[in-house]
C-alpha positions in Angstrom: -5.3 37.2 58.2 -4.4 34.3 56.3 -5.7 33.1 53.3 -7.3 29.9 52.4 -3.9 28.3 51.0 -2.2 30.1 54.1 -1.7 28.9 57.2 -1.0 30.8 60.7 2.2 33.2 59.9 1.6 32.8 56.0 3.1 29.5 55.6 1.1 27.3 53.1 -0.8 24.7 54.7 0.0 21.0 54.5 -1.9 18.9 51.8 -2.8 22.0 49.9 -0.9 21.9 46.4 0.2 25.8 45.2 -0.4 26.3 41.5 2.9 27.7 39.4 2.7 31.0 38.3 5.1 30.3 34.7 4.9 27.9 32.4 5.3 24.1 33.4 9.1 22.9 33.6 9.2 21.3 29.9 11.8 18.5 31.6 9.1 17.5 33.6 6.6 17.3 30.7 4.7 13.9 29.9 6.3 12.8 26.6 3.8 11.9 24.2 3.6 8.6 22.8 2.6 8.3 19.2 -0.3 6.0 18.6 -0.4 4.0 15.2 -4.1 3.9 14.5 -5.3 0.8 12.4 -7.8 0.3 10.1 -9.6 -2.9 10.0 -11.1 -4.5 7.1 -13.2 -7.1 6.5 -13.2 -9.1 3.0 -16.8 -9.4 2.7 -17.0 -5.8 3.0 -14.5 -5.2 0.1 -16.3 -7.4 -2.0 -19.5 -5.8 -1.4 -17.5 -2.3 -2.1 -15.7 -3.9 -5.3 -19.9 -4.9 -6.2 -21.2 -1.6 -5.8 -18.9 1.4 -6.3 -16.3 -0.9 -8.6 -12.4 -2.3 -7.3 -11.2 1.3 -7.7 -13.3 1.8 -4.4 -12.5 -1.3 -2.7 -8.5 -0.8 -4.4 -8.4 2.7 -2.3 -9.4 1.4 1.4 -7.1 -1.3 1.2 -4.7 1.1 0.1 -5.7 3.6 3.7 -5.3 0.3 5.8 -2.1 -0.6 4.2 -0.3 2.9 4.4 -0.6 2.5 8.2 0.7 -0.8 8.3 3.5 -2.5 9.3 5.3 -4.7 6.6 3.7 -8.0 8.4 0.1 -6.2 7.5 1.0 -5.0 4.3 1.5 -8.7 3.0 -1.2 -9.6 4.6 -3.9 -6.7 3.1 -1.8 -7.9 -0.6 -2.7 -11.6 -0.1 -6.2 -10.2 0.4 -6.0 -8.4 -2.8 -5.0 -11.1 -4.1 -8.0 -13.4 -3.1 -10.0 -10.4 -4.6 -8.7 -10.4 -8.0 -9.3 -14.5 -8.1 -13.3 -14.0 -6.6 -13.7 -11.3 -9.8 -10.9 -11.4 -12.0 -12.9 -9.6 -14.8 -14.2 -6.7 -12.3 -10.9 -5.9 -11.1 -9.1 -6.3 -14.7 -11.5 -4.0 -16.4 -9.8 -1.1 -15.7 -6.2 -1.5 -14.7 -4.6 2.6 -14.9 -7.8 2.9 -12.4 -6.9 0.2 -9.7 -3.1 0.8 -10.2 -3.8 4.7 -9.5 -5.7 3.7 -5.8 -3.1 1.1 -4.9 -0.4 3.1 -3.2 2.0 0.8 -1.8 4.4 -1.4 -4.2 3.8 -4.5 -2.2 -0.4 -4.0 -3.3 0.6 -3.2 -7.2 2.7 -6.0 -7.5 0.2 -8.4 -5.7 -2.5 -7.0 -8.0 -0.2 -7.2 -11.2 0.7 -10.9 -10.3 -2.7 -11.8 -9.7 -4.1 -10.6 -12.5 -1.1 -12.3 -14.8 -1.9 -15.7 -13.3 -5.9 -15.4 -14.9 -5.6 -16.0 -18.8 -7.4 -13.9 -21.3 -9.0 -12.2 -18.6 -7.0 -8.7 -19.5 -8.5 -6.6 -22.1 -6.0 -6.0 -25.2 -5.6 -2.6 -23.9 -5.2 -2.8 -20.0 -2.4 -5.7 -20.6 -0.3 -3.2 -22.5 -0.6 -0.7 -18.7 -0.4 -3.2 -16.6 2.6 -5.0 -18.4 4.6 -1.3 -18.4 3.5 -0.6 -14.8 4.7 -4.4 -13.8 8.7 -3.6 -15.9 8.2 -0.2 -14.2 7.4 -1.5 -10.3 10.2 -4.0 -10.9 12.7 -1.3 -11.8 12.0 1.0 -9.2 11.8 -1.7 -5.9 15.2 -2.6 -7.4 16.7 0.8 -7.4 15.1 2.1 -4.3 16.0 -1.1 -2.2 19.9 -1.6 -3.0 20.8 -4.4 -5.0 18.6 -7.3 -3.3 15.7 -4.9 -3.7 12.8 -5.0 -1.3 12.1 -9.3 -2.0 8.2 -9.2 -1.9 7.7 -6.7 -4.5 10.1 -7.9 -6.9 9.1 -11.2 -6.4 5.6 -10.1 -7.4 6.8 -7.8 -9.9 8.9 -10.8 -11.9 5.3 -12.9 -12.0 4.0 -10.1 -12.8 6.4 -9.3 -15.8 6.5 -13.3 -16.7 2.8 -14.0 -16.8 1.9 -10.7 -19.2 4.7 -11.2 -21.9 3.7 -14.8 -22.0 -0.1 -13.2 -22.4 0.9 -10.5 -24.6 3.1 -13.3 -27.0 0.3 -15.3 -27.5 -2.7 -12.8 -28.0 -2.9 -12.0 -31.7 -1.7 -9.2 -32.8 1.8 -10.1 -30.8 1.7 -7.2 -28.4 5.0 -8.3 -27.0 6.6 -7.7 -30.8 5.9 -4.2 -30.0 7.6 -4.4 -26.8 11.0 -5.5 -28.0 12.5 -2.2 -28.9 11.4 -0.5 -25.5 12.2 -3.7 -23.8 15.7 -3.9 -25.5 16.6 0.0 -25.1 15.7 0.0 -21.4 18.9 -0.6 -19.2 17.4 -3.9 -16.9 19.3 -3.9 -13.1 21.6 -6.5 -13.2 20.8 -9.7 -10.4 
C-alpha cells in the first residue's frame, strides 16, 4: 500500500517535495549578509542627556553611534560634538579625562579637543594640562598609525587642538606651557 508521499508502485508523487534525510548541502546554503545596524541620534536629545546625567553620558552614545559608522558619519557625529561643546562649553570642559575616556574614536577626541581650544578661559587650569597631553598624544598616534599623511581629519583636529591650548596654557599665569618645554622638547615630533 502506498504511503501518502507514494504513489502507485512506490514512486513519489508529483508536487509532493521529499524531506532530506542528512544535513543540507552547505554549497546550496543562503549566505548570510551582514547587516550594519545604526544608531540614530538626535541633538536635542544629547543636550537633554549632557543636562541631566553630565557630557560623559551624552560623550558615550555618540561614541556607540559613531563606532558603527562609516567615516562619512563619523565626521558627521564629530561636527555634532562639536556644536555641543559651543551650546555648553563650561559643562563639557569641566571634566576633560571624563569626556576623553567615553569618546572612542580619534575623529570625536580631536573634534572635542579642537572645540574646546577655540573657547578661551573656559578650561580649568587643571583639565588644560589633560587635554593639552591627550591633544600632542592623539596627534602622534593618527600620524603613526596612518603612514606619513596620517588619517587628515584627526590630525587636522589634533594640530587646532595642539595650537589653541599652548597659546591658552602661554598666556594663563602660571605659564603652564614653561612646564611643557622639556617634555615637549624630549619627545621625538613625526616629521611633515
Amino acid at each position: 500500500m502506498p504511503t501518502g508521499s507514494q504513489g502507485p508502485g512506490g514512486r513519489p508523487r508529483a508536487g509532493v517535495r521529499r524531506q532530506p534525510q542528512g544535513p543540507a548541502d552547505p554549497r546550496t546554503a543562503v549566505a548570510l549578509v551582514s547587516v550594519r545596524a545604526t544608531t540614530v541620534v538626535n541633538s536635542q536629545d544629547l543636550v537633554e542627556l549632557a543636562a541631566a546625567q553630565g557630557p560623559p553620558a551624552a560623550a558615550r552614545i555618540l561614541t556607540t553611534a559613531a563606532d558603527g559608522a562609516d567615516d562619512a558619519y563619523s565626521v558627521a557625529y564629530a561636527e555634532l560634538l562639536n556644536r555641543l561643546v559651543a551650546a555648553a562649553p563650561a559643562a563639557w570642559t569641566a571634566n576633560v579625562p571624563a569626556v576623553l575616556t567615553q569618546l572612542g574614536p580619534p575623529v570625536l577626541r580631536g573634534c572635542y579637543l579642537a572645540a574646546a581650544a577655540h573657547r578661551p578661559n573656559i578650561l580649568p587650569q587643571d583639565n588644560l594640562s589633560h587635554a593639552l597631553d591627550a591633544a600632542l598624544r592623539l596627534r602622534r598616534s593618527a600620524h603613526a598609525a596612518a603612514g606619513p599623511d596620517g588619517d587628515r581629519i584627526v590630525l587636522l583636529c589634533a594640530d587646532e587642538a595642539v595650537f589653541g591650548l599652548l597659546t591658552e596654557a602661554w598666556q594663563r599665569p602660571p605659564c603652564l606651557a614653561e612646564g611643557l618645554l622639556p617634555w615637549l622638547t624630549s619627545t621625538p615630533s613625526p616629521s611633515n
